[in-house]
C-alpha positions in Angstrom: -30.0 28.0 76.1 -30.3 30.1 72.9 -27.1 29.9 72.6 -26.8 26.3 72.8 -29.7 26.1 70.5 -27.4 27.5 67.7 -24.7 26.1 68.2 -26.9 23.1 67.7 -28.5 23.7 64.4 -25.4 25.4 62.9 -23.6 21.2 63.5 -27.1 20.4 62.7 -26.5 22.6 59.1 -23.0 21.8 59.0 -24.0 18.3 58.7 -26.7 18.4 56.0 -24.1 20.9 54.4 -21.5 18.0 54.5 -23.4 15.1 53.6 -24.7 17.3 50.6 -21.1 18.3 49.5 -20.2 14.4 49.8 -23.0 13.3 48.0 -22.3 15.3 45.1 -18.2 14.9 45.4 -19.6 11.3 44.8 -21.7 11.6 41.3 -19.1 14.3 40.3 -16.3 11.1 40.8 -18.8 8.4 39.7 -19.3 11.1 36.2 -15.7 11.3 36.2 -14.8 7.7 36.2 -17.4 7.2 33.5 -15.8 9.8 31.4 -12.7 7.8 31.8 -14.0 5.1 31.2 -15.8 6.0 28.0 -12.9 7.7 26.8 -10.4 4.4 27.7 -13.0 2.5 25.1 -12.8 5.0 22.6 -9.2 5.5 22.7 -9.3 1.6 22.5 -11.3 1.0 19.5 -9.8 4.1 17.6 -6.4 1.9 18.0 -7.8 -1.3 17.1 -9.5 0.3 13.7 -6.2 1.5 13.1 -4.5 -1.3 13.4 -7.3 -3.1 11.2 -7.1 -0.4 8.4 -2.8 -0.5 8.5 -3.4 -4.4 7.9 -5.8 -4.1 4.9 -3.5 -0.9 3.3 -0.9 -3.5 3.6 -2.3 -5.9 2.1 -3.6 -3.9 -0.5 -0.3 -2.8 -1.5 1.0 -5.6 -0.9 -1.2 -7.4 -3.9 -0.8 -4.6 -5.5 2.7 -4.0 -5.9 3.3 -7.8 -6.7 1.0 -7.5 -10.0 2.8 -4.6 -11.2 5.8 -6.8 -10.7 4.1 -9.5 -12.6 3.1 -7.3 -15.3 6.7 -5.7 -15.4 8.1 -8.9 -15.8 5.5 -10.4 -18.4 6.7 -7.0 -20.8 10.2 -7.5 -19.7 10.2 -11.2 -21.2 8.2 -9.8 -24.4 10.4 -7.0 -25.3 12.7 -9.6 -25.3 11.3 -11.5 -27.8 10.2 -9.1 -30.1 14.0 -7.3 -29.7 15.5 -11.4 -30.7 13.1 -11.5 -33.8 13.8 -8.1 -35.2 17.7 -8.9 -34.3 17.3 -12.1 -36.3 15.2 -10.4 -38.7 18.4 -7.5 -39.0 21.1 -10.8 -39.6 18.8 -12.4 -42.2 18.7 -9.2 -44.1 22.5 -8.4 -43.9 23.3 -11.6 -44.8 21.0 -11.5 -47.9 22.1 -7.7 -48.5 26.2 -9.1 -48.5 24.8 -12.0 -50.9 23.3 -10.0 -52.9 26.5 -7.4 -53.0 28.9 -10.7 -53.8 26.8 -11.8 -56.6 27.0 -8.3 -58.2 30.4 -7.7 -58.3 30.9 -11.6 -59.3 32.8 -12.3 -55.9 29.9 -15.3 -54.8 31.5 -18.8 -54.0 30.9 -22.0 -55.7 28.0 -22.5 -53.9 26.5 -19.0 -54.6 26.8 -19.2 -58.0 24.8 -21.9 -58.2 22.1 -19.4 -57.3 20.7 -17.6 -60.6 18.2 -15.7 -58.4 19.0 -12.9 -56.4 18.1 -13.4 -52.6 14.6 -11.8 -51.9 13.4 -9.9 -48.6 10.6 -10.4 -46.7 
């Protein structure tokens, strides 16, 4: 009977040993899955913030690339006015320059000689 006594309580050991090692197989997988789990949700939100900041840098240079546009185009348009005034500016002095010139040497028109001034400069 001492045998069958151990044999007994070594199933009877085997068991407990079992249920022990399936009990913590369990909160080792239950620990596991919320690892996953909380790892899935971070992964998540890191892509969504990325997403969210790659909108707003977009946007950003977006706006900003369009006012440099503007600007460039507002000092485009203004160089181009100041270049036409200083061009017409150039003309009205070489005209009044070869005027000036023909009326020296006595070579003025009829209608220059009318003139008994000499054109003046601005």
């Amino acid at each position: 009977m001492a045998s069958h006594d151990k044999s007994f309580r070594a199933g009877e050991t085997k068991g407990r040993t079992e249920e022990k090692t399936d009990r913590a197989m369990g909160a080792v997988r239950d620990k596991a899955e919320a690892a996953k789990d909380k790892t899935y949700d971070t992964a998540q939100a890191a892509k969504d913030k990325t997403h969210e900041s790659k909108d707003q840098s977009g946007s950003y240079i977006s706006e900003k690339a369009g006012a440099a546009k503007q600007k460039a185009s507002e000092t485009a348009e203004a160089t181009k006015e100041k270049a036409s005034r200083a061009a017409e500016q150039v003309k009205s002095m070489a005209q009044g320059a070869k005027e000036s010139v023909k009326h020296t040497f006595g070579m003025a028109g009829d209608e220059d000689q009318d003139r008994d001034d000499p054109p003046r400069y601005t």
